[in-house]
C-alpha positions in Angstrom: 0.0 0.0 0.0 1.3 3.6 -0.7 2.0 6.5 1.7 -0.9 7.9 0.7 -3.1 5.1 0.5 -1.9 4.3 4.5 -3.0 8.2 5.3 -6.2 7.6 4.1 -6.6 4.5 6.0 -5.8 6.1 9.5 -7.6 9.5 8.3 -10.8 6.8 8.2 -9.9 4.4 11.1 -9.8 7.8 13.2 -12.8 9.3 12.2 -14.9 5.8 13.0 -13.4 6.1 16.1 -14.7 9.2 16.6 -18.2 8.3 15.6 -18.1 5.6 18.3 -17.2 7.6 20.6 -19.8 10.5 19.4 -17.4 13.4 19.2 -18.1 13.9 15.6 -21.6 13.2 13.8 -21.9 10.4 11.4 -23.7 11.0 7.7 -27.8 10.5 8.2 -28.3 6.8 8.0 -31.5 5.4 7.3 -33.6 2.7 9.2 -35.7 0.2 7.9 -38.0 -0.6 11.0 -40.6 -3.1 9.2 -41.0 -5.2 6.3 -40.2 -2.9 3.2 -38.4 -0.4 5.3 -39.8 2.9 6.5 -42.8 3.6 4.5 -43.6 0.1 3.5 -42.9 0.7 -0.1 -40.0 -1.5 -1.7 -37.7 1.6 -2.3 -34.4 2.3 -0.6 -33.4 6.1 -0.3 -29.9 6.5 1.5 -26.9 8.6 -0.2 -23.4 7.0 -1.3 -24.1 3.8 -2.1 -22.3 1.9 -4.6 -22.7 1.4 -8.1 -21.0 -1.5 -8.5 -19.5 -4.5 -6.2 -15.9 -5.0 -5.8 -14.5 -8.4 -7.6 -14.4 -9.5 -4.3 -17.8 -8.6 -3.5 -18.9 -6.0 -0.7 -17.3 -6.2 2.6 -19.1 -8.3 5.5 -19.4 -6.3 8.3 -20.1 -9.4 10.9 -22.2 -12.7 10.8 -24.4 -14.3 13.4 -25.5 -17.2 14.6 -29.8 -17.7 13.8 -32.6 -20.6 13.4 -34.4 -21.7 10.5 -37.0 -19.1 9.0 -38.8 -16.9 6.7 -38.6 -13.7 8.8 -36.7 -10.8 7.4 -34.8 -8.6 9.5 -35.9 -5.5 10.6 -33.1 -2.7 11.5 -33.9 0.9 14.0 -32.2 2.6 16.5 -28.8 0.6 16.2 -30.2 -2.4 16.7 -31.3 -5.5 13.8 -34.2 -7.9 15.0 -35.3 -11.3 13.5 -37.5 -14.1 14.4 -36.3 -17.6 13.6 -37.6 -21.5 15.1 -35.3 -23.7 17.4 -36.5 -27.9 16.7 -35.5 -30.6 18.3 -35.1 -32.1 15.0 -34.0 -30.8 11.5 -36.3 -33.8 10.3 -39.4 -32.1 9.0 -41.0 -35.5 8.4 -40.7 -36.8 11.7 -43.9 -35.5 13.5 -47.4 -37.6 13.3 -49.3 -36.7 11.2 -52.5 -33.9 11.4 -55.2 -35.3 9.3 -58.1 -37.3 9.8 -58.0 -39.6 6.6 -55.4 -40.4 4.6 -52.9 -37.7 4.0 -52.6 -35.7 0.9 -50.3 -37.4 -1.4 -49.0 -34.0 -2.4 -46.1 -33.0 0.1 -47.1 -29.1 -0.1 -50.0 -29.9 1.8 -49.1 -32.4 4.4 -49.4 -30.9 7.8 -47.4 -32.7 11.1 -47.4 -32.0 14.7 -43.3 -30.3 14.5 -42.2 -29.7 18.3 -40.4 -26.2 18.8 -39.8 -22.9 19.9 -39.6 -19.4 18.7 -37.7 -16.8 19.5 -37.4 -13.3 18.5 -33.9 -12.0 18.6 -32.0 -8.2 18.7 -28.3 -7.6 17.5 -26.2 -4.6 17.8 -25.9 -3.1 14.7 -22.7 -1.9 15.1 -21.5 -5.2 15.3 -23.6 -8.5 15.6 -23.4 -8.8 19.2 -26.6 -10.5 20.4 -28.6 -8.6 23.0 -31.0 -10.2 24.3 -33.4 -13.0 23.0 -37.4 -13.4 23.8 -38.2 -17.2 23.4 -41.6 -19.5 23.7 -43.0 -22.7 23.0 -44.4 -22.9 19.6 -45.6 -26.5 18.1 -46.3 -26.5 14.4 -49.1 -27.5 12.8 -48.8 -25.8 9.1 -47.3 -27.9 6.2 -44.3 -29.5 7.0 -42.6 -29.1 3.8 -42.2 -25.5 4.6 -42.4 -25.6 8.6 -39.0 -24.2 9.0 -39.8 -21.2 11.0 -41.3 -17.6 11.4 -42.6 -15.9 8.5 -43.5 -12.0 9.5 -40.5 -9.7 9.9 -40.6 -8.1 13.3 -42.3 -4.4 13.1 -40.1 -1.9 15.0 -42.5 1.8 17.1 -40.3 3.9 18.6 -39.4 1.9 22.1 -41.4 -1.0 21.5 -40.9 -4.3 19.0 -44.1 -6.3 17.4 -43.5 -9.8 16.1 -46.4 -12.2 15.1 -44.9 -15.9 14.7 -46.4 -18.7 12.3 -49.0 -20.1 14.8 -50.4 -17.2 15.9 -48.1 -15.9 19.0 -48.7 -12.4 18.9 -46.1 -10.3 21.7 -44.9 -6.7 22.2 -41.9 -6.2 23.5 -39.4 -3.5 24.7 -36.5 -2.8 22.2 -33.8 -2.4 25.0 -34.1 -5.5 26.9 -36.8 -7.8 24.9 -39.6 -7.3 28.1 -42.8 -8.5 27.2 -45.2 -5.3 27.6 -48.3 -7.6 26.3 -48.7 -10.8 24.6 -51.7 -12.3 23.2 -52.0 -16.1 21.4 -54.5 -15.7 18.5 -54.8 -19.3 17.2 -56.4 -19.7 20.8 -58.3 -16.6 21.3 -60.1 -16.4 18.1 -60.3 -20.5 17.5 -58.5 -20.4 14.1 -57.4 -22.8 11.8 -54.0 -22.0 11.3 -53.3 -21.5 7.0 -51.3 -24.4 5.6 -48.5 -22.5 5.3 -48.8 -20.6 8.9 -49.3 -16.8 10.0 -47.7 -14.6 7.5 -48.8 -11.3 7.5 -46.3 -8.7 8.8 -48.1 -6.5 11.6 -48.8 -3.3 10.2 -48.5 -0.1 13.2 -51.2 3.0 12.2 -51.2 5.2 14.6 -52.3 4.0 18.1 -53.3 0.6 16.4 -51.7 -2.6 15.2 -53.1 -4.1 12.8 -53.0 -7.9 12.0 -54.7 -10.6 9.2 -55.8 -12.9 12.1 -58.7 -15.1 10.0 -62.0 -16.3 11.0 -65.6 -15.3 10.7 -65.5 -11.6 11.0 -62.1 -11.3 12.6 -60.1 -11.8 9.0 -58.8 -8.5 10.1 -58.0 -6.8 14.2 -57.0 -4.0 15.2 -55.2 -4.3 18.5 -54.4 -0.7 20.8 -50.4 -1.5 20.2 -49.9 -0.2 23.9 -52.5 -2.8 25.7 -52.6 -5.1 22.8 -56.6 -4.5 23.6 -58.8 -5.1 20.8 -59.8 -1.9 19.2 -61.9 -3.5 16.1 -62.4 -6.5 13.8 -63.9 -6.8 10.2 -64.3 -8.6 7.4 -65.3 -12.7 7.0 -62.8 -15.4 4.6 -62.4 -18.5 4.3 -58.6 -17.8 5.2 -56.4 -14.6 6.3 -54.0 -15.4 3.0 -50.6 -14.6 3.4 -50.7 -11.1 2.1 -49.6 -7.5 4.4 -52.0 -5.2 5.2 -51.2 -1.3 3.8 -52.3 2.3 4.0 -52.9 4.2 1.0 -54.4 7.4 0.0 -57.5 6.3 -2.4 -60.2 8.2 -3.9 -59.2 11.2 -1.2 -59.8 8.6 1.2 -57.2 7.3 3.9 -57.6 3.5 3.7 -56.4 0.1 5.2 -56.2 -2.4 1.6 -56.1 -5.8 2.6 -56.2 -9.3 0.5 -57.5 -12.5 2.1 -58.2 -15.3 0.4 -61.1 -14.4 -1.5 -61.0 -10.2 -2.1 -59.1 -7.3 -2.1 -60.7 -4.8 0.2 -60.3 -0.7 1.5 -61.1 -0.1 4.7 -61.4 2.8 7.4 -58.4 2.1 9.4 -59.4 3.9 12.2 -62.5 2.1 12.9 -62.4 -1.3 10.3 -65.5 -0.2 8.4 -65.7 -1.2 5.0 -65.2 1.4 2.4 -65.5 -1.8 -0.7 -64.5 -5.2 -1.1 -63.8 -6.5 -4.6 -63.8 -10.5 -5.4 -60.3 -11.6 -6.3 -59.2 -15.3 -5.2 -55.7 -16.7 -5.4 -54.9 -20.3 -5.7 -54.8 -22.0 -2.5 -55.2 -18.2 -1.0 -52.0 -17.7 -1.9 -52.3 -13.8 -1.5 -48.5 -13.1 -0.6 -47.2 -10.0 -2.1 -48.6 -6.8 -0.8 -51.3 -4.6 -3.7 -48.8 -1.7 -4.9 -50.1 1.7 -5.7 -50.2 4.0 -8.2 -52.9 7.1 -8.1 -55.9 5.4 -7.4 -55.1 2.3 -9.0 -53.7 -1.1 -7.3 -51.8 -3.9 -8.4 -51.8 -7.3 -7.2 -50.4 -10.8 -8.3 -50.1 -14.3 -7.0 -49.8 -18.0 -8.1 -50.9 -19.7 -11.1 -51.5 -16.9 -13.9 -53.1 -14.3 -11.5 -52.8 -10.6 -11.5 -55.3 -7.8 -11.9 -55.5 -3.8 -11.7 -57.9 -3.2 -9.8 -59.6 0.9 -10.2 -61.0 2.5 -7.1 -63.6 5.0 -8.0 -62.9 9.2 -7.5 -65.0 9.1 -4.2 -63.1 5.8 -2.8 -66.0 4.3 -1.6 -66.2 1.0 -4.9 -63.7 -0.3 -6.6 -63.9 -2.4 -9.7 -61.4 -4.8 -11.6 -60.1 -3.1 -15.2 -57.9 -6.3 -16.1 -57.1 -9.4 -15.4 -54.0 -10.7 -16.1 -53.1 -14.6 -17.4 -50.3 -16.6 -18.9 -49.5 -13.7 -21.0 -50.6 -10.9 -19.4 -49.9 -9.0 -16.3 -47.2 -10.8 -13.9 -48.0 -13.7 -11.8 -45.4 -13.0 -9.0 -45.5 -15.4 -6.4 -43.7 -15.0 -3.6 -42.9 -11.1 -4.0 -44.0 -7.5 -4.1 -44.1 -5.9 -7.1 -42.5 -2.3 -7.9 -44.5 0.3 -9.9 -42.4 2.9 -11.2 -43.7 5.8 -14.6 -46.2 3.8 -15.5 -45.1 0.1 -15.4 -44.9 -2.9 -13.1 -42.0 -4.7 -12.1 -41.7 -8.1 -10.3 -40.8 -11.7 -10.9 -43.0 -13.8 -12.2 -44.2 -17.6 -11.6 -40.8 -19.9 -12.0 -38.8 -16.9 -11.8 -39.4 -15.2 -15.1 -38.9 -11.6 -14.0 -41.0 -9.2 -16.2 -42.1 -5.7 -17.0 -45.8 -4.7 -18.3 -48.2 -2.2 -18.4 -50.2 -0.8 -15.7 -52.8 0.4 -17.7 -53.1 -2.8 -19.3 -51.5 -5.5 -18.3 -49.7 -6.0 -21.7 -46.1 -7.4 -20.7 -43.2 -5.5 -22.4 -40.5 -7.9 -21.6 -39.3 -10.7 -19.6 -35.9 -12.5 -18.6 -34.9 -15.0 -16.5 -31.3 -13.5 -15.6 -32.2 -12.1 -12.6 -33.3 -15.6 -11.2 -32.1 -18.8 -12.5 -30.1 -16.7 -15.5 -32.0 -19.4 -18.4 -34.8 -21.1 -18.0 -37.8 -21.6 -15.5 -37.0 -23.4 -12.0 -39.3 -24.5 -9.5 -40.8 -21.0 -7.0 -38.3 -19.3 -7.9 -38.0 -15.9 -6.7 -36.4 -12.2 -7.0 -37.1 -10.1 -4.5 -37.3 -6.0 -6.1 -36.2 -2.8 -4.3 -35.8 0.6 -6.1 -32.8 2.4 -5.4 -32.7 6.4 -6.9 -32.7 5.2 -10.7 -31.7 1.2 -10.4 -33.0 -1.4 -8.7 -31.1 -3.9 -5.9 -32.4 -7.2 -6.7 -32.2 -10.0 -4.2 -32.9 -13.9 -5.9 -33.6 -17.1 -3.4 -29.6 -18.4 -4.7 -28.5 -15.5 -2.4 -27.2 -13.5 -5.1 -27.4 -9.7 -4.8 -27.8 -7.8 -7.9 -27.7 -4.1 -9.2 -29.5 -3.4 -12.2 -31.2 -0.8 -14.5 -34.7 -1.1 -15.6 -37.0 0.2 -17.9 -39.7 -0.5 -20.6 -36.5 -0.5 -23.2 -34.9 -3.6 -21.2 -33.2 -5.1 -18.4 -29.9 -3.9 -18.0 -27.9 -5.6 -15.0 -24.4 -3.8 -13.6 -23.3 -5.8 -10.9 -23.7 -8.9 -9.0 -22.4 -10.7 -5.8 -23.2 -13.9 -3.7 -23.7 -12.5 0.0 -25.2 -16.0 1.5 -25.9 -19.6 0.7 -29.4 -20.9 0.4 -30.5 -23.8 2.9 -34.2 -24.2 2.7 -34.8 -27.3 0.1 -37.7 -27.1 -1.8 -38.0 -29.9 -4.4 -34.6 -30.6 -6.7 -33.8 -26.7 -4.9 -31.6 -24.8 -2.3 -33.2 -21.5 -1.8 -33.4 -18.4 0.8 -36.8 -16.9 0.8 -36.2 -14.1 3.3 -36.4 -10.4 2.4 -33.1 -8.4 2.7 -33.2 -5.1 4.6 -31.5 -2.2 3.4 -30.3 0.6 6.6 -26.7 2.3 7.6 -25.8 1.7 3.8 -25.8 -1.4 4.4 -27.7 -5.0 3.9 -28.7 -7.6 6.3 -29.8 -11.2 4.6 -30.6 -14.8 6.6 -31.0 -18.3 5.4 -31.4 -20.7 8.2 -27.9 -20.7 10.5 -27.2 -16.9 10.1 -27.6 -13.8 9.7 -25.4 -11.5 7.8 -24.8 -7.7 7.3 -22.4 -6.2 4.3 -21.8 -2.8 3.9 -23.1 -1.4 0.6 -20.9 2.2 1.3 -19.6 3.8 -1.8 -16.9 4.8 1.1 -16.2 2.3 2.6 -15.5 0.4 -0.7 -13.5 3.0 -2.1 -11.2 3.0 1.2 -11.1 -0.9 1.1 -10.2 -1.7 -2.5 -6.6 -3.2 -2.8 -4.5 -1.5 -4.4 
């Protein structure tokens, strides 16, 4: 290394110190509290990031020991917190069996008693350092195929931590020491069948209110006082919760909570649950996962098997009516992801991991690829999870590959990739990690099922690590 190169070095070893020690103020860092970061939208607005990864790939900033699970992290106030599942057994086909009959013969929707516990987990940010660790009994009973873990990312207000785990265990907890302030166990309290593939929902904080997809008749949807974990109100009546966040948009002029169960989309009152309108739109197997993205008064949703649809609330935002519906050719049938919406056009990847851009207006697809995901051809669930950064896109795919890319109705144009961590979870002839990254402190944080990692995505950082 050169004289000056060593200068700069100390020049930056110095003024971390410093910023430990808070004699000097660091550059604004974002958080990203909840599932989709700060305003639950999949965009990602901190400065000095880089363009592209080093041949090395972006430095890891520390690792740490986790369980198996779905749940993303969530990152505030210098601290990163995840749910994961502790089993006696990695065996996922050792527990008896929950059916009355004869089981299914199809795997995806074989359920089995799975002994347990869950746990919800801080870090110091700083470093990885665990800080304290909240953990209860939790027996499975979804579909053992999949019964791996957790599933909602952990919702971070202020002084207090929300996490909902994938049988229901509802708890509030304090972010300095992990104190339970209230708990409450909904499979029990509202008699609930729990979906085959568990809770999955991530608890959405408005105001003085949490708000959860709970299921049952009338109770599909609770709001809970976030400070008592009282219930405040209930609405709505499905057959199942789904799978799918609840959101707040501005529609027709109207403030409203838009939720998707398994058989409509819906625009509530989220101050009181009364129900603004409530348009039929079923998913295979309710698989209503990735969250309805907005653009004016217009909303966007997609799921499993060929289904997508724009749906176009009215001026007043009191109906709502379906303009298209989208098919094998059509639309995108994004399975396990939220879509981005960006001039016009919808982004996400689609069923077997065909990433594609089409039409709002219309659903008419413009183009498709399967580079971001498997690079060729189609492969079993396969996933790319989409978060817009200024003008490109970080692109996270279930082989643990992160990706920065450009993309626009002319194309998809891809400027960097890395492998940050190795997928676990197997899932037919596949290896994949189905958790969503967060993005905070220029950084990103990404689990599979033994750890959790954080790399620092600082255009400074980098330039003061290159080799020379």
């Amino acid at each position: 290394m050169s004289k000056i190169g060593k200068r700069v070095s100390i020049v930056v070893l110095v003024s971390l110190v410093f910023v430990e020690l808070g004699l000097i103020n660091p550059i604004l860092a974002d958080d990203w509290p909840q599932w989709l970061g700060p305003q639950r939208l999949p965009v990602w607005n901190e400065e000095d990031i880089v363009d592209e990864f080093p041949k090395q790939g972006p430095p890891l900033r520390w690792r740490a020991e986790l369980g198996g699970g779905y749940s993303g992290p969530a990152v505030a106030s210098g601290r990163v917190f995840v749910m994961d599942r502790l089993a006696p057994s990695d065996d996922l086909q050792a527990g008896p069996l929950l059916h009355e009959d004869q089981p299914p013969a199809n795997q995806n929707f074989v359920r089995r008693l799975l002994p347990g516990k869950e746990r919800v987990l801080c870090f110091r940010e700083s470093d990885g350092v665990q800080l304290w660790t909240h953990e209860y009994d939790c027996p499975y009973t979804s579909v053992a195929m999949y019964a791996i873990g957790p599933r909602c990312t952990p919702t971070v207000d202020g002084d207090r931590v929300f996490a909902l785990g994938a049988e229901g265990h509802l708890v509030c907890l304090q972010v300095d020491d992990g104190a339970v302030v209230w708990e409450r166990n909904l499979f029990k309290e509202y008699d609930l069948k729990i979906p085959e593939w568990g809770i999955a929902a991530h608890p959405l904080v408005d105001g003085d209110r949490l708000i959860c997809m709970v299921g049952g008749n009338g109770t599909t949807c609770v709001a809970f006082d976030k400070t008592t974990g009282k219930e405040i109100w209930r609405a709505l009546s499905a057959k199942q919760p789904g799978y799918c966040p609840p959101m707040i948009y501005e529609l027709g002029g109207l403030r409203q909570l838009v939720t998707w169960d398994s058989d409509a989309v819906s625009g509530l009152n989220p101050e009181n649950g009364e129900v603004y309108w409530r348009v039929p739109f079923q998913a295979t197997f309710a698989m209503t996962i990735g969250a309805p993205q907005r653009e004016g008064n217009s909303l966007f949703v997609m799921a499993y098997n060929d289904k997508s649809a724009m749906i176009q609330v009215s001026d007043d935002g009191r109906s709502a009516e379906i303009a298209w519906e989208g098919g094998s050719k059509n639309g995108i049938d994004g399975v396990l992801n939220t879509a981005v919406i960006q001039d016009g056009y919808i982004y996400g990847c689609g069923n077997g991991g065909r990433y594609i851009c089409a039409e709002l207006k219309t659903g008419n697809r413009v183009w498709s690829s399967f580079l971001p995901s498997t690079g060729k051809r189609p492969a079993s669930w396969a996933n790319v999870f989409t978060v817009q950064h200024q003008n490109r896109f970080f692109l996270a795919n279930d082989l643990g590959d992160l990706i920065i890319a450009k993309m626009s109705p002319g194309g998809y144009q891809e400027l960097s990739r890395a492998h940050l961590i190795d997928p676990t979870h197997a899932v037919g002839s596949r290896r994949v990690v189905w958790s969503h990254p967060a993005f905070a402190n220029r950084s990103v944080y990404l689990r599979n099922d033994k750890e959790l990692r954080c790399y620092s995505l600082s255009k400074t950082v980098h330039e003061n690590s290159e080799p020379e």
